[in-house]
N, C-alpha and C positions, 0 to 999 in steps of 0.2 A: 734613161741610160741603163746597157743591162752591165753584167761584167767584163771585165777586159780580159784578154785572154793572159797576158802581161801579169795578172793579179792574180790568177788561177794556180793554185797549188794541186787540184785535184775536183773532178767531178766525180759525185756521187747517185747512184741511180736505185728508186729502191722499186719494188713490184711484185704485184700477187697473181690474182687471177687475172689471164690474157697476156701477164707479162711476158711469156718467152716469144709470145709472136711479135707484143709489142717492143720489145729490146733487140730483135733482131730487123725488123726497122729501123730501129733508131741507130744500130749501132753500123750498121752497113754503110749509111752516110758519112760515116766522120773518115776522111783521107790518112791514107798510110801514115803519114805525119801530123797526125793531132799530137798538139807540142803538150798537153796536159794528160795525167794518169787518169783511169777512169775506173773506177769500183761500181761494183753493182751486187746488190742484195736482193733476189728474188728468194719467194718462201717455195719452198722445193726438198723434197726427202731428199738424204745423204747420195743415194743411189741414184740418182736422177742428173746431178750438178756438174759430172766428169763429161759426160756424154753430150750435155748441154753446150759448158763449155768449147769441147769440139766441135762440134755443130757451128758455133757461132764464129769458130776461129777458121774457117775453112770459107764461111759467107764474109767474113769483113777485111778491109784493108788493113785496122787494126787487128793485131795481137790479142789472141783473149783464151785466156788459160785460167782455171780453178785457183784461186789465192793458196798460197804453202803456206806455211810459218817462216815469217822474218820475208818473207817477196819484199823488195823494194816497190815503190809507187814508181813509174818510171814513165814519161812522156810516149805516147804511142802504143799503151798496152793498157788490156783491159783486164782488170783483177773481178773472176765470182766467185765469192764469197761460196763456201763447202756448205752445202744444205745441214740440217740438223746443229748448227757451231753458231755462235754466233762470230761476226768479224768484228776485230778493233783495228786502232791505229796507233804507233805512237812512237817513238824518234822527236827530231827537231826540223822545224823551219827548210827545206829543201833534200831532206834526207827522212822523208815520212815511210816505216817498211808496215806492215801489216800483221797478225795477229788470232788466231783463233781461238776459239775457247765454251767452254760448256754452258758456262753461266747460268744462275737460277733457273729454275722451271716455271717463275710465275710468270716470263715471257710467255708468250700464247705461241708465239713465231721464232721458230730457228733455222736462217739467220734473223734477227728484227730489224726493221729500218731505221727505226727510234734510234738502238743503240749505236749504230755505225754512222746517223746522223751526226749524235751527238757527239761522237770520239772525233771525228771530223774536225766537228765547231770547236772543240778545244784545242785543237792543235794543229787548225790552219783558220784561226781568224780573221776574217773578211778577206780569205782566198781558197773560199769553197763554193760549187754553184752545188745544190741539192734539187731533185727532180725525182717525183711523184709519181711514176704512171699508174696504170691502171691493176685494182684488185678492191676487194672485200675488207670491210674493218677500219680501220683508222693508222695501222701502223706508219709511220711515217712523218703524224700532224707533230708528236712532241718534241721528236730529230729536228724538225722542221721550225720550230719554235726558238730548238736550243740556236742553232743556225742566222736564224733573223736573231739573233739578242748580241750574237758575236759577230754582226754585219757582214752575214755571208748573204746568198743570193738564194732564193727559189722557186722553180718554176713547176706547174704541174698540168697535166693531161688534161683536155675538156672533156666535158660529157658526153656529146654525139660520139667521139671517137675512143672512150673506155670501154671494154667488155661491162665491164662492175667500175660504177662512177662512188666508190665507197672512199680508198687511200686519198685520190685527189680531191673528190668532194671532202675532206677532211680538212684536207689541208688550204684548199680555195676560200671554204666557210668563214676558218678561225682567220683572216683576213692573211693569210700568211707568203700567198702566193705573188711573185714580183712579175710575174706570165703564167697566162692560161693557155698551153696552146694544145691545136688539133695533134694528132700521134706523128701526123706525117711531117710537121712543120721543126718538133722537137728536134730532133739531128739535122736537119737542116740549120735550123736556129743554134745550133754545136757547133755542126761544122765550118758557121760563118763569122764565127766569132771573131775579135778582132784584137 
């Protein structure tokens, strides 16, 4: 059984190399009315993440605009996360708004997926689904960890279908993944939730 859509406070997406082709994929399937917020962390220079956003907001039925400070999570709209920042989360239980911030430099990644994972998992408790796609590195596995420990849900990219089967292989490895699926099946498998 995966998640219910009923239980879903917020889906999380994080992605490296290949992701802007693979997130625009994904994100094209989910219908006007996807009743759940959707964040997404791809690793992308500051300069890069306006024009992304646009991009993506013109191809999808959802809403999908560069996260501000204080954006509320809001059912049907998709928040990306400002290249070079990392993104948090934090409010209460149905009133989750968003966050940016400089944070250490010993992150290797701005945004990192780890950390917007793990802001996630603390503050929506087994009403996050976390999702992996495709890039280079590992970022992602210990988000991905925090998430399964706070019985949230997470699914990641298979290998034939990654650019670089590094983030998902990361995260598939450490046994963490609740679905492995093809690129083309993940928004589908969004959009069909129930």
């Amino acid at each position: 059984a995966g998640p219910r859509l009923a239980d879903l406070e917020v889906v999380v997406i994080g992605a490296s190399t290949g992701g802007p082709v693979a997130l625009q994929r994904v994100l094209t399937q989910l219908p006007a009315g996807f009743p759940v917020p959707v964040l997404v962390v791809q690793h992308m220079p500051a300069s890069f993440t306006p024009a992304f956003a646009e991009r993506l907001n013109e191809l999808c039925q959802v809403r999908v605009r560069e996260a501000a400070e204080n954006d509320l999570l809001r059912p049907g709209e998709v928040l990306l996360a400002p290249g070079g920042r990392h993104l948090g989360v934090r409010g209460r239980a149905g009133a989750l708004c968003v966050y940016t911030y400089e944070g250490a430099s010993d992150h290797f990644y701005k945004p990192s997926v780890d950390i917007a994972f793990r802001e996630v998992a603390e503050l929506a408790p087994r009403g996050a689904l976390g999702i992996v796609l495709t890039g280079m590195g590992a970022d992602g596995a210990k988000g991905a960890q925090a998430l399964k420990e706070r019985g949230c849900w997470v699914w990641s990219q298979d290998e034939a279908s990654s650019v670089i089967y590094g983030m998902p292989a990361a995260v598939a490895k450490a046994g963490l993944s609740d679905q492995v699926l093809p690129l083309d099946e993940v928004g589908e498998a969004l959009a069909h939730l129930r």
